[in-house]
Backbone bond lengths (Angstrom), bond angles and torsions (degrees), N, CA, C in turn:
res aa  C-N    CA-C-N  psi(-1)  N-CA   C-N-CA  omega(-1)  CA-C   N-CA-C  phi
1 X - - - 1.442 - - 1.523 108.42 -
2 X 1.088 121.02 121.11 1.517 133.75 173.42 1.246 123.34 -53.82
3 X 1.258 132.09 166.93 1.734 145.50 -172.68 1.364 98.68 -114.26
4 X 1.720 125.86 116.81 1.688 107.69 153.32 1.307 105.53 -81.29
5 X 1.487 131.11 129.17 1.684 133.38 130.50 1.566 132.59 -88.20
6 X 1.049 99.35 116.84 1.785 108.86 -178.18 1.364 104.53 -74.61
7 X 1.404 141.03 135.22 1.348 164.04 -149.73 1.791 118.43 -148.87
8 X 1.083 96.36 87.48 1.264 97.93 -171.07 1.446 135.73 -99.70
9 X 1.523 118.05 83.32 1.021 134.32 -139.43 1.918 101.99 -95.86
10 X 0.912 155.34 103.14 1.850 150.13 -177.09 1.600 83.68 29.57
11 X 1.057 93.27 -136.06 1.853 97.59 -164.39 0.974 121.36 -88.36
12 X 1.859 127.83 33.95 1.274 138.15 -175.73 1.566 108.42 -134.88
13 X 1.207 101.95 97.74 1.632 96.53 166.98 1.328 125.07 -96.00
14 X 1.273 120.08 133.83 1.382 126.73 -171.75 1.527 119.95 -100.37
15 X 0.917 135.69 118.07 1.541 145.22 178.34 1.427 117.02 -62.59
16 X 1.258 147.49 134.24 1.417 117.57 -170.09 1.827 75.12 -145.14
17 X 1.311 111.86 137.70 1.669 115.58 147.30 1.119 112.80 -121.82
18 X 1.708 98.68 139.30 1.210 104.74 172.28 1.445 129.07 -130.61
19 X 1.212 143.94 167.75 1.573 140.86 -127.17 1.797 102.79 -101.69
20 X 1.654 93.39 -22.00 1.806 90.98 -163.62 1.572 123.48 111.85
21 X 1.622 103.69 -13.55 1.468 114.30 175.45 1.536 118.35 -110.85
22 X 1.508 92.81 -10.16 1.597 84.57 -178.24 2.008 102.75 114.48
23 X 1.515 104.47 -5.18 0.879 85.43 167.10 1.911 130.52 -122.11
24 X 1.038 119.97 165.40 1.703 107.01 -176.29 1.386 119.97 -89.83
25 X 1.244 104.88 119.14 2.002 112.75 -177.22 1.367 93.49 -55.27
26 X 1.854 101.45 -76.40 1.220 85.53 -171.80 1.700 103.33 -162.36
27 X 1.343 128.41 174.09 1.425 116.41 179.95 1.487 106.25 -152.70
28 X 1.244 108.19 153.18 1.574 127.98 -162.89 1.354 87.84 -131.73
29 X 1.101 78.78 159.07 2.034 110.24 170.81 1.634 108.50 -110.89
30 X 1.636 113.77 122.02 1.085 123.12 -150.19 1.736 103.86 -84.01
31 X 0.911 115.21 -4.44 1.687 124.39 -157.91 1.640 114.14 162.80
32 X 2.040 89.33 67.49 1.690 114.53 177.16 1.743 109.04 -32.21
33 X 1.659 143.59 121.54 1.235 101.65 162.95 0.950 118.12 89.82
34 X 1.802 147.82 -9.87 0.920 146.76 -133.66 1.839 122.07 -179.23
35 X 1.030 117.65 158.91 1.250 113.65 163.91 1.568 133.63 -124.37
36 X 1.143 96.83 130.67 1.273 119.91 167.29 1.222 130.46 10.18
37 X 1.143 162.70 53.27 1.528 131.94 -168.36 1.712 136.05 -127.01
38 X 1.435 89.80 8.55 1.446 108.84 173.85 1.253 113.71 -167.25
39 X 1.389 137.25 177.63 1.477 130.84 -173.45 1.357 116.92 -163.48
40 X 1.148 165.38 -134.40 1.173 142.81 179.62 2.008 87.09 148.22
41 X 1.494 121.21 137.15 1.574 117.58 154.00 1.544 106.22 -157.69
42 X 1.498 107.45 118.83 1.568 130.59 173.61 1.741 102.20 -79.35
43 X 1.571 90.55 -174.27 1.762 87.83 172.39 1.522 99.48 -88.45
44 X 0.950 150.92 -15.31 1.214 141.22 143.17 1.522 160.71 -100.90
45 X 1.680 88.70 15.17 2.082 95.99 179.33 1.719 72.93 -162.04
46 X 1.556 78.30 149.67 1.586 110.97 139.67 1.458 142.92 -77.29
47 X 1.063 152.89 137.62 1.086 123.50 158.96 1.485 124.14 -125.47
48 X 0.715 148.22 128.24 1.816 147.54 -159.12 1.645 90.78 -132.43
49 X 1.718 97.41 134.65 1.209 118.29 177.20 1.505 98.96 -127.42
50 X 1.451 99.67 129.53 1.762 134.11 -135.72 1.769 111.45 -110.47
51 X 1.231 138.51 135.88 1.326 121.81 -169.00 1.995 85.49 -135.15
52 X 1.431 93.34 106.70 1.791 84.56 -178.73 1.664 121.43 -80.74
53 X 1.202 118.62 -148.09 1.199 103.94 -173.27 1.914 113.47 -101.78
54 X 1.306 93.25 -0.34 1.419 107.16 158.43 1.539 131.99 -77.39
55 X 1.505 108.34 -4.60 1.329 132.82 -162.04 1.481 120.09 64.15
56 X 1.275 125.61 5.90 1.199 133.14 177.17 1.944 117.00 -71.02
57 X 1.039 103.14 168.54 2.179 88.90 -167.40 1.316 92.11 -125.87
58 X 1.553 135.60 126.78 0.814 129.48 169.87 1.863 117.19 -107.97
59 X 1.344 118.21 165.54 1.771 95.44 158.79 1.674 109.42 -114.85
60 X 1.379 87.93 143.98 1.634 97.63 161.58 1.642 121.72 -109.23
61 X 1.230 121.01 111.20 0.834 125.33 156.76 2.185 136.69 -55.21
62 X 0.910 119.49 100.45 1.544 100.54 -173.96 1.610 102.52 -115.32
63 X 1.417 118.68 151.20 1.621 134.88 -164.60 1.785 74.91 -101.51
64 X 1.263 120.39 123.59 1.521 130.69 136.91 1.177 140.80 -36.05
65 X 1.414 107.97 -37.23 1.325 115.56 -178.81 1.775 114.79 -100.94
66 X 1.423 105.03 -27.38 1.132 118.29 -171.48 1.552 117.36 -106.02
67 X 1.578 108.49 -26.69 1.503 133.56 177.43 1.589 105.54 63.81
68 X 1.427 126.49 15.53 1.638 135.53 153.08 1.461 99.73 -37.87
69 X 1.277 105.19 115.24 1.795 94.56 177.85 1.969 85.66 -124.59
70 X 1.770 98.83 162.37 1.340 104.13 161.68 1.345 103.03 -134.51
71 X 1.228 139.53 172.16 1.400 166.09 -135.70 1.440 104.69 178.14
72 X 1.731 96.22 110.73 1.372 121.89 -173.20 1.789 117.79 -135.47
73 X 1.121 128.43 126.42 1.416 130.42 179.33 1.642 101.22 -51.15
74 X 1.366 122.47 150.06 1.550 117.54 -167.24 1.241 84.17 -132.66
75 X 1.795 105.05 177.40 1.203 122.72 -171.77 1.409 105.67 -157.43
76 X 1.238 125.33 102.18 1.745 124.71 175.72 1.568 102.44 -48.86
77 X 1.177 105.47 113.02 1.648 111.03 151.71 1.834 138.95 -88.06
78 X 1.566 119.56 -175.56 1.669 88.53 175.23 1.168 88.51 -64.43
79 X 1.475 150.44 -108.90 0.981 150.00 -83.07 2.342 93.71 -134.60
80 X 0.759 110.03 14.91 1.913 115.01 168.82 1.428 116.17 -158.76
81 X 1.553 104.39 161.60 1.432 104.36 158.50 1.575 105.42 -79.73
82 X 1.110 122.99 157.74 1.394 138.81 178.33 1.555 137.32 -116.11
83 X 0.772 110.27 58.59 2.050 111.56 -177.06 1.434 122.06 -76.84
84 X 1.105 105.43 119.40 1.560 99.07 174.40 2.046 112.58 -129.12
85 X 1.185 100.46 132.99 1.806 145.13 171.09 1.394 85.50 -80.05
86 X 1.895 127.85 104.54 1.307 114.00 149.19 1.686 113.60 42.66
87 X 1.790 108.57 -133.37 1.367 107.97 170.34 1.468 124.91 -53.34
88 X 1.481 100.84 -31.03 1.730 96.75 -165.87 1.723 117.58 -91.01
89 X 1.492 93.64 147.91 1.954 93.00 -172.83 1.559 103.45 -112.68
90 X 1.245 124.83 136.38 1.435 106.53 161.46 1.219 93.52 -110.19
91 X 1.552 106.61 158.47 1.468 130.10 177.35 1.714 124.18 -139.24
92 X 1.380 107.60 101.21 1.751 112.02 -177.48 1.249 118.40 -122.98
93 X 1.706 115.96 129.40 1.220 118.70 -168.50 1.661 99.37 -125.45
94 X 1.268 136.91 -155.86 1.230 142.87 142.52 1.430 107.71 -25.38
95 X 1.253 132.07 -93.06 1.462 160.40 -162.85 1.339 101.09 -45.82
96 X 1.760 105.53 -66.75 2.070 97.77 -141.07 1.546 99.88 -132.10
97 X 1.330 135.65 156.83 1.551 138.87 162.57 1.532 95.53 -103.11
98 X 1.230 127.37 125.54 1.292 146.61 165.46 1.736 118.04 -119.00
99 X 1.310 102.92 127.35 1.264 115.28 179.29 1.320 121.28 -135.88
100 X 1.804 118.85 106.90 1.272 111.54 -154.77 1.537 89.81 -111.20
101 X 1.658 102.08 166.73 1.692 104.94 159.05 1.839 96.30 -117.72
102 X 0.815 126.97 120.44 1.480 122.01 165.59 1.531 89.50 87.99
103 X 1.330 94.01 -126.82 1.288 113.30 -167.49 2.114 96.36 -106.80
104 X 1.057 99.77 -21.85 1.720 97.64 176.96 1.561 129.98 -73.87
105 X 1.135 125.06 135.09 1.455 123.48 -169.99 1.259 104.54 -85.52
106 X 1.282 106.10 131.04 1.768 113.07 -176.26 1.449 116.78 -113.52
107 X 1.649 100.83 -12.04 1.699 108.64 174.78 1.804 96.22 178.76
108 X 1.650 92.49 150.16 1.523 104.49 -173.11 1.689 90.92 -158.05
109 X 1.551 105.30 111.29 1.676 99.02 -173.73 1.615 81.63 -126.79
110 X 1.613 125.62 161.70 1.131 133.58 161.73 1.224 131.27 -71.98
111 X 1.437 141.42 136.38 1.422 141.34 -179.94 1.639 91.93 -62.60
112 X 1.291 119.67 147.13 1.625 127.24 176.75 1.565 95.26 -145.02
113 X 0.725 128.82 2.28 1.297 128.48 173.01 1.648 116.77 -174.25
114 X 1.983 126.22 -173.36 1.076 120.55 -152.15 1.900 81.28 -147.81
């Protein structure tokens, strides 16, 4: 089971996991280009919500295991950030990662960390 370390570089924080021996699986950049301004971690993605240099907030989604990330224009909601892919919405608050297509739930993992 891996180590997250947060790396906090000017306005780039870097994610680093590591194995337990000393060595690094692997590390992403939490908000390419960008800054920082929220964060979100399930048992399987990250998500960092992004303020570019346009001041606009985007979300990035990243796969943990796979590190597939997407980059999506966001939208503060009452109660989530909001991204939507065409049909699909993601939705992250404190609590839950939700990812709908339509009206159908395609994934709902718990926030376990920030």
């Amino acid at each position: 089971m891996g180590i997250w370390k947060w790396l906090g570089v000017g306005m780039l924080t870097v994610v680093t996991l590591w194995d337990g021996s000393g060595r690094t699986l692997a590390q992403m950049p939490s908000c390419p280009r960008a800054e920082e301004v929220d964060s979100f971690q399930t048992q399987n993605f990250r998500v960092f919500i992004c303020k570019g240099q346009d001041n606009r907030l985007f979300y990035r989604g990243v796969d943990k295991q796979t590190r597939a990330s997407i980059n999506l224009p966001v939208q503060i909601g009452d109660t989530a950030y909001v991204a939507t892919n065409g049909n699909v919405v993601y939705r992250v608050n404190n609590r839950v990662l939700e990812v709908y297509d339509g009206r159908r739930l395609l994934l709902r993992e718990a926030v376990i960390g920030r």
